[in-house]
C-alpha positions as CSV (number, residue, x, y, z in Angstrom):
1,X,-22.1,34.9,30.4
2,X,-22.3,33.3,26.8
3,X,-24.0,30.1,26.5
4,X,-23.0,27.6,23.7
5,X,-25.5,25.5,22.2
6,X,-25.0,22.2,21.9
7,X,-25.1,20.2,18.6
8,X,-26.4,16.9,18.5
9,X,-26.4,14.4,15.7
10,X,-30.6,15.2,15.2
11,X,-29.4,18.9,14.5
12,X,-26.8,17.8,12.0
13,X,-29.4,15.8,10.1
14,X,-31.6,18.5,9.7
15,X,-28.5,20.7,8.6
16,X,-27.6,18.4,6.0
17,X,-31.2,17.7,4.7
18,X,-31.8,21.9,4.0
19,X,-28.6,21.9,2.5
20,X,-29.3,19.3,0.1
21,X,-32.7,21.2,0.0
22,X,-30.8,24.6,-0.9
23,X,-28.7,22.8,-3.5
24,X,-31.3,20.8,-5.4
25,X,-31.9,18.0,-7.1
26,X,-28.4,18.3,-9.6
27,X,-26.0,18.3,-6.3
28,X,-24.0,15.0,-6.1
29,X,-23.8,13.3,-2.7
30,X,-22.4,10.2,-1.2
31,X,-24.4,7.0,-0.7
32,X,-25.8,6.1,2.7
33,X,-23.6,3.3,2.6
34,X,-20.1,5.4,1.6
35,X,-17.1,5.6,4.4
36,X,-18.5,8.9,5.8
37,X,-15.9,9.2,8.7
38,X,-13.0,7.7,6.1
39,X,-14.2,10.2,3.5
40,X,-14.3,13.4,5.6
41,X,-10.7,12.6,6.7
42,X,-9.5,12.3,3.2
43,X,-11.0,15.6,2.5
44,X,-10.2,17.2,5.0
45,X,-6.6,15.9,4.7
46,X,-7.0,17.0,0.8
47,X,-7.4,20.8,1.9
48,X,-4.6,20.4,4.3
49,X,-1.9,19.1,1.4
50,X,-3.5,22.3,-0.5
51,X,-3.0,24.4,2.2
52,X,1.1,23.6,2.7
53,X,1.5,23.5,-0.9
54,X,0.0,26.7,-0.9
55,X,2.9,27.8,1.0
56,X,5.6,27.0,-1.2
57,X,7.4,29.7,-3.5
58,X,8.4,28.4,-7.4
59,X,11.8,27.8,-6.0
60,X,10.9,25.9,-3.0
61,X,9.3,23.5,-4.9
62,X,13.1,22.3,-6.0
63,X,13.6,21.5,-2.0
64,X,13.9,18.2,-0.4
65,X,10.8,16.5,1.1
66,X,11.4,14.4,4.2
67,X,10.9,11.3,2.3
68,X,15.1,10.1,1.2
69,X,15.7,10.4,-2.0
70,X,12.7,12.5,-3.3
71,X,12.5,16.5,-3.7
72,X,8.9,18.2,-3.4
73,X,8.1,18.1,-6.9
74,X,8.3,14.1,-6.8
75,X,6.0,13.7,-3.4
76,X,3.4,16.3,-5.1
77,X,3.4,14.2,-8.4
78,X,3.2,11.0,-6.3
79,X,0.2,12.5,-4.5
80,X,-1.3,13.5,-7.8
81,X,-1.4,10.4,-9.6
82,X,-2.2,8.2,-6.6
83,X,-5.8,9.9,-6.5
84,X,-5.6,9.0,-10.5
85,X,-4.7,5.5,-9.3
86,X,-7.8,5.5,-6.9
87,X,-10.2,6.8,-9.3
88,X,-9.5,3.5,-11.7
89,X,-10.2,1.4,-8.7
90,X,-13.5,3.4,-8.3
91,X,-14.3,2.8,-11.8
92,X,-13.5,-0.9,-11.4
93,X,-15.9,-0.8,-8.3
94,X,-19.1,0.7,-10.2
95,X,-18.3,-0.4,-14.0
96,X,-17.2,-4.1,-13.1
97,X,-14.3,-3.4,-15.7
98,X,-10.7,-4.3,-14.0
99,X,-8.6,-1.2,-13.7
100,X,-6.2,-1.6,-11.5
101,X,-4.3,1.0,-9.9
102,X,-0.7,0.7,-12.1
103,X,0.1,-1.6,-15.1
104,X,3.5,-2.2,-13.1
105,X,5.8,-0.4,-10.3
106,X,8.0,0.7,-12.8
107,X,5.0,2.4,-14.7
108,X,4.2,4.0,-11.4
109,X,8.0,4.7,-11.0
110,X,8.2,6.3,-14.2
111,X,5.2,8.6,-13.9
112,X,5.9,10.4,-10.8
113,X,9.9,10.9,-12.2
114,X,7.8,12.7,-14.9
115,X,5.7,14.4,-13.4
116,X,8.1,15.7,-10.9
117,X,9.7,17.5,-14.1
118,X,6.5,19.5,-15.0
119,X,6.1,23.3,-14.8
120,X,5.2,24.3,-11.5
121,X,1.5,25.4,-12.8
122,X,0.9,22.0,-14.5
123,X,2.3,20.5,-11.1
124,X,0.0,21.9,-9.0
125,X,-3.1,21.4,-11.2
126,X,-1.9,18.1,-11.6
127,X,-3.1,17.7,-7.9
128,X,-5.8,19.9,-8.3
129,X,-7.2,18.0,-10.9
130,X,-6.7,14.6,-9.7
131,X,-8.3,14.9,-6.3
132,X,-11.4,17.0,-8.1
133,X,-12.0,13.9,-10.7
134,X,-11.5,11.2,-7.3
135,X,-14.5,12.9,-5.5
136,X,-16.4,12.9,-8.6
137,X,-16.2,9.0,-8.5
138,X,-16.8,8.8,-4.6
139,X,-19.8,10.5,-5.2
140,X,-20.7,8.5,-8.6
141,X,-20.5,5.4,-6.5
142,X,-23.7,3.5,-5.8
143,X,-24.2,1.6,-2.4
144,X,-23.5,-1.5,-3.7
145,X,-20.0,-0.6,-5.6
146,X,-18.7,0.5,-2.1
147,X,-18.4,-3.7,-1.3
148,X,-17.0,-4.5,-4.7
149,X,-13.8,-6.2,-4.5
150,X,-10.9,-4.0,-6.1
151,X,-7.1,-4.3,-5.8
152,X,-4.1,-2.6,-4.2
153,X,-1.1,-1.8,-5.5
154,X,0.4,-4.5,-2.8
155,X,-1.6,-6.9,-4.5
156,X,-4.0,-7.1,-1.6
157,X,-7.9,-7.6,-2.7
158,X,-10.5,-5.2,-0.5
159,X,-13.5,-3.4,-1.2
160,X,-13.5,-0.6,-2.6
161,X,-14.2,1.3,0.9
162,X,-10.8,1.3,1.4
163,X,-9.9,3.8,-1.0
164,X,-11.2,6.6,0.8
165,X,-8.7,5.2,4.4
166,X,-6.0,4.7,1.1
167,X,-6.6,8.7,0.5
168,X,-6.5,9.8,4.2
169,X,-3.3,8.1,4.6
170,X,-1.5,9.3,1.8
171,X,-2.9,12.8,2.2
172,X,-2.1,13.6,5.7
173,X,1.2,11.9,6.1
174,X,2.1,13.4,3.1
175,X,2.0,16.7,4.4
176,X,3.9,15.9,6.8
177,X,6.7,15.0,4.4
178,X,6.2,18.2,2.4
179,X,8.7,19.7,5.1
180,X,6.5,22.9,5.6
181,X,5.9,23.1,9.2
182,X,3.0,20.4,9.4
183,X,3.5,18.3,12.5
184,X,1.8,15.0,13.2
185,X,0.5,16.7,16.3
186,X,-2.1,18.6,13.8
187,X,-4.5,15.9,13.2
188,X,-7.3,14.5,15.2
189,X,-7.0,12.2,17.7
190,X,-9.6,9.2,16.2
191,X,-7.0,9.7,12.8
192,X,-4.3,9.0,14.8
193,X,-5.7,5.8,16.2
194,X,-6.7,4.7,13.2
195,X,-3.0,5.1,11.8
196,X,-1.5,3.5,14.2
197,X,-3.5,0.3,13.7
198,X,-3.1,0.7,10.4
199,X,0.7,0.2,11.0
200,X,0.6,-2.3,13.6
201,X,-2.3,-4.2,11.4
202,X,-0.1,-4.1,8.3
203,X,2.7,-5.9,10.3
204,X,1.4,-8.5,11.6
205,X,-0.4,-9.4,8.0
206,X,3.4,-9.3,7.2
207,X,4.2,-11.7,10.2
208,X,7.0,-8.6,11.6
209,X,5.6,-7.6,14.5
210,X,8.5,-6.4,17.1
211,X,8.2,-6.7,20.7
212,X,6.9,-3.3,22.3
213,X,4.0,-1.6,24.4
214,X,2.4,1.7,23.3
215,X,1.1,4.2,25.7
216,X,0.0,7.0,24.9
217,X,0.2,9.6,27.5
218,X,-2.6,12.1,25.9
219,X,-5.7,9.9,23.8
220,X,-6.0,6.5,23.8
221,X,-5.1,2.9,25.4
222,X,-2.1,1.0,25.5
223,X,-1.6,-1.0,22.1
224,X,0.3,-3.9,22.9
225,X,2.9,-5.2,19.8
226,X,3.6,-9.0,19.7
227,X,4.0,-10.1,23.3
228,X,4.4,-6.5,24.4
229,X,7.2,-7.5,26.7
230,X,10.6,-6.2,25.5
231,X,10.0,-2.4,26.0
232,X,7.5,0.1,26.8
233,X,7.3,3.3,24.5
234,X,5.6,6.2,25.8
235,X,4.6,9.5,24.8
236,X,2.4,11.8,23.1
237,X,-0.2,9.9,20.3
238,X,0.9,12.1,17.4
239,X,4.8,11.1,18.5
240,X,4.0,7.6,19.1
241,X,2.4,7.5,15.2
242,X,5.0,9.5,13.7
243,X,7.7,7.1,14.8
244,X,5.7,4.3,13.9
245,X,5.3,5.5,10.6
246,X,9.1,6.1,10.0
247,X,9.0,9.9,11.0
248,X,10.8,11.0,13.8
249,X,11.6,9.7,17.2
250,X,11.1,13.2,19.1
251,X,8.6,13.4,22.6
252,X,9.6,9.2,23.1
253,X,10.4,7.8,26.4
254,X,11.5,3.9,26.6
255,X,11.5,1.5,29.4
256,X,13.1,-2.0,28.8
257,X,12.1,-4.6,30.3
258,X,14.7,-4.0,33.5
259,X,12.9,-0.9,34.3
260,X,15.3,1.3,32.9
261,X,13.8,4.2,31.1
262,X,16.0,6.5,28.6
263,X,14.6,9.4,26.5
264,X,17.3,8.9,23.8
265,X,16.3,7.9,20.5
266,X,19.2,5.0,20.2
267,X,17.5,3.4,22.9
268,X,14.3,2.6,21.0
269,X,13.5,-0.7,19.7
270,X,14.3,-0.8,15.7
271,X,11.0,-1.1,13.8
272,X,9.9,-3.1,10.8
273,X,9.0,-0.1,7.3
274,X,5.8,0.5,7.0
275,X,4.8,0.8,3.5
């Protein structure tokens, strides 16, 4: 019988301090203080984007996305230039310079409608590109630009943490949208949980938190909405974050507060947008 060894967080440090060993003294790395878990989702997340875009022929570029009203070629330009929108807040964060993210949302509105018309070489590179020059600042950072207060888009100030859970967001839910096969049932578990309160945390900043109980019938405890009282959503974690996030209502079973449960998406409760 095969055995299988067992690795242990000692055995991953030692790992990761030949490597850096093997590489030498020029390799970049991130702080000790960095995101780790936040920046290895984002990565990861990065290669998956590359990986479904990697699918699509020259003409199926022209093909709706799931998101209403854009094609592909506008969700990969969006993608693109929202890593070049994270690298300025990174270089707010370690310069001290302001850079925010877009001058306005029609300047942001106006890039992705053209970029969406470039050739489908420059498109792709045009992610390529972006996402190679964002890791470059992640790993520029110093410990102490990590804390340094940057803003959103939304207008919300954070530090500048948060751009590598901004990243993992757009990256993975993204892919989604490319309409390639890629399910929210792909990604892992803890990512799932963290979306999800994302959502759920984003609502109740915005004071529209409906009335509903989530339980997950695969990872996970109940996350209880406002009161929690009105209805009782259950179903797989990856369905449960897809609807949340505006994606799809499929796998969902709803019990109102009678006791009557229904597995038809008209009977689930109707949910604030996300962003």
């Amino acid at each position: 019988m095969a055995t299988v060894s067992r690795v242990t967080s000692t055995s991953l440090d030692d790992a990761r301090a030949a490597l850096r060993q093997r590489q030498g003294a020029g390799a970049r790395y991130d702080a000790e203080g960095a995101p780790h878990t936040e920046l290895a989702w984002a990565r990861t997340g990065t290669a998956y984007f590359a990986r479904k875009l990697g699918e699509l022929g020259a003409a199926e570029l022209d093909g709706p996305s799931l998101l209403p009203g854009w094609n592909r070629r506008a969700l990969i330009a969006h993608v693109g230039y929202n890593a070049r929108a994270l690298t300025r807040l990174c270089e707010w964060a370690r310069t001290g310079f302001e850079s925010p993210m877009y001058e306005s949302t029609q300047q942001r509105d106006a890039e992705i409608a053209n970029g969406a018309t470039l050739p489908d070489r420059a498109l792709v590179n045009l992610f390529k590109h972006s996402e190679v020059h964002l890791n470059v600042e992640w790993r520029d950072l110093p410990d102490q630009a990590w804390d340094a207060p940057v803003r959103t888009a939304q207008g919300r100030t954070v530090p500048a943490r948060e751009t590598a859970w901004m990243r993992t967001r757009e990256v993975w839910v993204h892919t989604v949208d490319l309409a390639t096969g890629a399910t929210f049932r792909d990604f892992p578990p803890e990512l799932l949980n963290r979306l999800a309160t994302d959502v759920v945390g984003l609502w109740q900043r915005r004071d529209e938190q409906p009335d509903l109980t989530l339980e997950p019938t695969d990872h996970g405890e109940p996350i209880v909405i406002g009161a929690g009282t009105a209805a009782t959503v259950t179903g797989r974690l990856a369905d449960l974050t897809q609807w949340l996030t505006g994606r799809g209502t499929r796998g969902l079973h709803t019990t109102d507060n009678t006791g009557t449960t229904s597995n038809t998406a008209q009977t689930l409760p109707i949910l604030p947008r996300w962003i």
